[in-house]
C-alpha positions in Angstrom: 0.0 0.0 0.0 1.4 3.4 -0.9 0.2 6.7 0.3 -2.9 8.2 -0.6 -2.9 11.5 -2.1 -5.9 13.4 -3.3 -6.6 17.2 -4.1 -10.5 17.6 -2.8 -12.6 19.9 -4.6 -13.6 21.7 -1.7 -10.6 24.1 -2.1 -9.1 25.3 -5.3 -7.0 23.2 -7.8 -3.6 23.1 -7.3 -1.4 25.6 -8.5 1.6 23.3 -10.2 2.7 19.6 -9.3 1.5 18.4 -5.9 -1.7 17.8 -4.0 -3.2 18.9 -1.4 -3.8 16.1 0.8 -1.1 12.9 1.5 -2.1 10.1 4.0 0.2 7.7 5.6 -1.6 4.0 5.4 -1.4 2.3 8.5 1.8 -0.4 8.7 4.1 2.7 7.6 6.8 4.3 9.5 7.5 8.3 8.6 10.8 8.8 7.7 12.3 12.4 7.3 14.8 13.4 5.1 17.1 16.8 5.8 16.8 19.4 3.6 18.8 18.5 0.5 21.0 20.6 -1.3 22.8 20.4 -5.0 25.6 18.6 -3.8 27.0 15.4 -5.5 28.3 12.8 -3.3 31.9 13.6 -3.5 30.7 17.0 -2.5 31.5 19.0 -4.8 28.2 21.6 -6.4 26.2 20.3 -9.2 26.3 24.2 -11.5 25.6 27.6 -10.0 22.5 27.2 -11.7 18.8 26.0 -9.9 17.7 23.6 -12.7 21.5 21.7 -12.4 21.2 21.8 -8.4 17.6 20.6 -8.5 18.3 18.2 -10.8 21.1 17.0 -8.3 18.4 17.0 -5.2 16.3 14.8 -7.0 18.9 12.3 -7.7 19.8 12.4 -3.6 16.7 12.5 -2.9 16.1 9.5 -4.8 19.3 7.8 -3.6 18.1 8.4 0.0 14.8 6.7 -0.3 16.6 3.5 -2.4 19.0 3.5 1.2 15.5 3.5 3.2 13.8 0.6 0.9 11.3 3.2 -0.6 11.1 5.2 -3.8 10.0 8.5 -4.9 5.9 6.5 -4.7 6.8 6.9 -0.7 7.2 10.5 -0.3 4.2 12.4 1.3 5.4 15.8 1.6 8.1 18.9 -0.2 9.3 21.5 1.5 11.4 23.5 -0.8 13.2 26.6 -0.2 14.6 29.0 -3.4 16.9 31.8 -3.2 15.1 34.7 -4.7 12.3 34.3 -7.3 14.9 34.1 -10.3 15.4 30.2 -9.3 11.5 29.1 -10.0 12.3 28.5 -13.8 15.1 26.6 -13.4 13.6 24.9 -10.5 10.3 24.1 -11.8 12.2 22.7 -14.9 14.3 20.1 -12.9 11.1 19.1 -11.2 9.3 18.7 -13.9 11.9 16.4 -15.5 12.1 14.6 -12.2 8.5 14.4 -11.3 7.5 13.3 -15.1 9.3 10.1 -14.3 8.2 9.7 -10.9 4.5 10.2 -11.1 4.1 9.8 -14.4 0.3 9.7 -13.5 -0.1 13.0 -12.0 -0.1 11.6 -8.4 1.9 14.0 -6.6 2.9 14.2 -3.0 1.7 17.5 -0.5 4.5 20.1 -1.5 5.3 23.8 0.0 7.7 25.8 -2.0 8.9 29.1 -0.5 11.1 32.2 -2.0 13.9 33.0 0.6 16.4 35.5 1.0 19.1 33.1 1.3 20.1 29.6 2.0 23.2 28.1 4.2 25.8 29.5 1.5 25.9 31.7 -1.5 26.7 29.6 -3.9 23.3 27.5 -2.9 20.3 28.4 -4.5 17.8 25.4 -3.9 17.2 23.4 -0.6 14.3 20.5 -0.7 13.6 18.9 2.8 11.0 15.8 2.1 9.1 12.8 4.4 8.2 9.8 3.3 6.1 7.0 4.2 7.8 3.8 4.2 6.2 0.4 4.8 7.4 -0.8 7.8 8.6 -4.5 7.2 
């Protein structure tokens, strides 16, 4: 059983790719992943570009859940953090290249995205903190 994510009519569509509601099914355990930034595993930046380090938080992202037993069908909720609206192009891009091979079905987890005046360093420009709901055998 995966989580169940649904966008009710009683509010208003969603505004890009996530929904409004994601429920953990019983058996699960919640798992919380730190905010992830663009930085390959030797540690080194992905590109001073959003769209290159989104495209790397995906891939941890991704990477993390495989090192949990889940997948990208287990996360329940986004939090991601831009610095300065100049990054939601390049972010949304990533995403969208990420999230068309994740869900190609249009069944996206809860997500928050918020503009911020800066991030832990200036060469960052995208952060994405995530849970996920992981069956618990």
């Amino acid at each position: 059983m995966q989580p169940r994510r649904r966008s009710p009519e009683v509010v208003a569509p969603p505004l890009g790719r996530y929904s409004h509601v994601a429920e953990v099914p019983p058996g699960h355990r919640l798992v919380f992943f730190a905010g992830q930034l663009g930085v390959r595993p030797n540690g080194v930046l992905a590109g001073p570009g959003a769209e290159a380090q989104a495209r790397q938080i995906f891939a941890n992202l991704h990477a993390l859940l495989a090192a949990e037993g889940a997948g990208p069908e287990h996360l329940v909720k986004l939090t991601t953090l831009l610095a300065g609206t100049e990054h939601l192009a390049g972010y949304r891009a990533a995403q969208a290249e990420a999230f068309g091979k994740w869900y190609p079905d249009g069944d996206f987890p809860a997500q928050t995205l918020a503009v911020v005046a800066a991030l832990a360093g200036p060469d960052y420009v995208a952060e994405v903190e995530a849970v996920a709901a992981v069956p618990a055998s």
